[in-house]
One Martini backbone bead per residue (centre of mass of N, CA, C, O) as a GRO file, in nm:
protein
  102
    1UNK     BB    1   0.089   0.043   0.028
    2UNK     BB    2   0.036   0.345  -0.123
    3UNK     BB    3   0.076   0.751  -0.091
    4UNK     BB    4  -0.044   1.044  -0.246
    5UNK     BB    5  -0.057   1.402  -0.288
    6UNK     BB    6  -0.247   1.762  -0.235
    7UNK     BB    7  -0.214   2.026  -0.054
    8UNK     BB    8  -0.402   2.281   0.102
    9UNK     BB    9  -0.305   2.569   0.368
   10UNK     BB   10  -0.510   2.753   0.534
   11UNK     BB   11  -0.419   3.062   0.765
   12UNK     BB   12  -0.420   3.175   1.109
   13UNK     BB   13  -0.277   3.419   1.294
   14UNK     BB   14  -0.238   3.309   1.666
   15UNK     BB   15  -0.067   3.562   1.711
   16UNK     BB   16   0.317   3.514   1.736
   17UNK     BB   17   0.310   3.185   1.756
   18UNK     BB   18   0.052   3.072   1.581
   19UNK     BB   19  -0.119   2.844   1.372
   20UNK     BB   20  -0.469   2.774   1.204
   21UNK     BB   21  -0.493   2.507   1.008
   22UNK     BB   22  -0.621   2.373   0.653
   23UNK     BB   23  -0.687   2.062   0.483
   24UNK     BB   24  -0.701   2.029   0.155
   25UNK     BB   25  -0.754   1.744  -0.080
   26UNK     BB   26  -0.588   1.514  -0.246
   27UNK     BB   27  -0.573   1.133  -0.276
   28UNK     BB   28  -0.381   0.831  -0.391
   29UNK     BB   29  -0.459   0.479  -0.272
   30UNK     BB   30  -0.281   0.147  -0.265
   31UNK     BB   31  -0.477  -0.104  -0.312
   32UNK     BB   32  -0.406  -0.432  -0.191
   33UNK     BB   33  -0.518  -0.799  -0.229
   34UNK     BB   34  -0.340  -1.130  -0.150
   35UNK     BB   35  -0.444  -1.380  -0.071
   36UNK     BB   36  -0.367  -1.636  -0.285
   37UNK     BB   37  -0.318  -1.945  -0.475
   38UNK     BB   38  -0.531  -2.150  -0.297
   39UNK     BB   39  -0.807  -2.009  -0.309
   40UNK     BB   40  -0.878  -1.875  -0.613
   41UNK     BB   41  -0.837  -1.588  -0.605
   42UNK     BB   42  -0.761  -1.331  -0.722
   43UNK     BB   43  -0.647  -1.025  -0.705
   44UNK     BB   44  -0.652  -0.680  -0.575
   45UNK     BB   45  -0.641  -0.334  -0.742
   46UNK     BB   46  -0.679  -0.019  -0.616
   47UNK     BB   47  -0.660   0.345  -0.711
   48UNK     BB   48  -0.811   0.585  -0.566
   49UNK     BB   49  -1.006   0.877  -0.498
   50UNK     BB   50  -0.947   1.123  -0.273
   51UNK     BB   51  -1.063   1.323   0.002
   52UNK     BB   52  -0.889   1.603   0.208
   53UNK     BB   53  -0.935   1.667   0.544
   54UNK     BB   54  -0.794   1.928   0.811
   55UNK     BB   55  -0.676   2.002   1.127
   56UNK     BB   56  -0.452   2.262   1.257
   57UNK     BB   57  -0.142   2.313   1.465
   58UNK     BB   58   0.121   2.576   1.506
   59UNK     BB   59   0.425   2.607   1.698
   60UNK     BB   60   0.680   2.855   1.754
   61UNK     BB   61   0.916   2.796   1.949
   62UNK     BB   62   1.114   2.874   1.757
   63UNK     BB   63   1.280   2.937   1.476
   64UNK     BB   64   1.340   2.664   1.412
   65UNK     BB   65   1.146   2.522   1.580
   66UNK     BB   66   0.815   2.330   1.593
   67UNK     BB   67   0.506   2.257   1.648
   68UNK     BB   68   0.256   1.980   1.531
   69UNK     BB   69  -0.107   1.933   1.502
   70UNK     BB   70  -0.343   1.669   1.324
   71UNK     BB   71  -0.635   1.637   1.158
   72UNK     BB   72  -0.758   1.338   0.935
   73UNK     BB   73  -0.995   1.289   0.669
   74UNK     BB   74  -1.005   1.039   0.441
   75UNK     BB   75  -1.187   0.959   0.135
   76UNK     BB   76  -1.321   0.739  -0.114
   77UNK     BB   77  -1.388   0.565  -0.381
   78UNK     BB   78  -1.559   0.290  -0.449
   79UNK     BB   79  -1.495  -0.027  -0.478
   80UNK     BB   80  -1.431  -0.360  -0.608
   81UNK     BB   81  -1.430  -0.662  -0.407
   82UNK     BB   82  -1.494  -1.000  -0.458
   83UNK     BB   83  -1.777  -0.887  -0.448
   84UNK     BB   84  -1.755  -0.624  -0.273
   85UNK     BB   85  -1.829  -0.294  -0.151
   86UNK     BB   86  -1.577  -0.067  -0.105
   87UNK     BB   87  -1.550   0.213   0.166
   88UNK     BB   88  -1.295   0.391   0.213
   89UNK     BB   89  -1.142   0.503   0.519
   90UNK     BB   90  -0.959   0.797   0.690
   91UNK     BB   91  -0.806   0.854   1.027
   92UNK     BB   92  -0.574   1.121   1.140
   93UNK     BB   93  -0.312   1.149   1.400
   94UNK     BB   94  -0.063   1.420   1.421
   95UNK     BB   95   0.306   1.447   1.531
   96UNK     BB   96   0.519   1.744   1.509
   97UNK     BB   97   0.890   1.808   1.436
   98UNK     BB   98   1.006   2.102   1.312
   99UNK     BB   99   1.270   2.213   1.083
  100UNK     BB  100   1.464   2.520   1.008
  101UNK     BB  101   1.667   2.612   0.782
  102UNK     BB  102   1.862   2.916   0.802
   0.00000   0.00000   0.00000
């Protein structure tokens, strides 16, 4: 499984070291599910296209270091697997510390 996308970052700064922004994109997710040659059952690859929406704050702790906290919910297109439609979503909480080269 891997996933690639591309994302808007529109933000507000809240204070002199703190901004809270939303994360809008597009996401693209390839699921892959291999049974098994002994099942008989084919091999399902699809890579579907989803909305992602998320918010977050970063705070400026120095010049060069920050901090960062987001949370984000991507859905996806529906697709067949096996005879059954599957509809992925994913949501994810996220926690980095930034460093900025000077």
């Amino acid at each position: 499984t891997y996933s690639y996308g591309l994302s808007l970052l529109p933000g507000i700064l809240l204070g002199t070291s703190t901004i809270a922004y939303a994360r809008l994109g597009v996401a693209f997710t390839h699921f892959q599910l291999n049974p098994g040659s002994s099942s008989g059952i084919r091999n399902v690859n699809s890579t579907p296209t989803g909305g992602q929406f998320g918010l977050g704050l970063q705070y400026a702790w120095s010049t060069n270091f920050h901090l960062r906290a987001e949370y984000d919910y991507t859905t996806y297109r529906s697709f067949n697997a096996l005879g059954n439609k599957v509809n992925p979503s994913n949501n994810m909480l996220t926690a980095a510390l930034v460093y900025f080269i000077a």
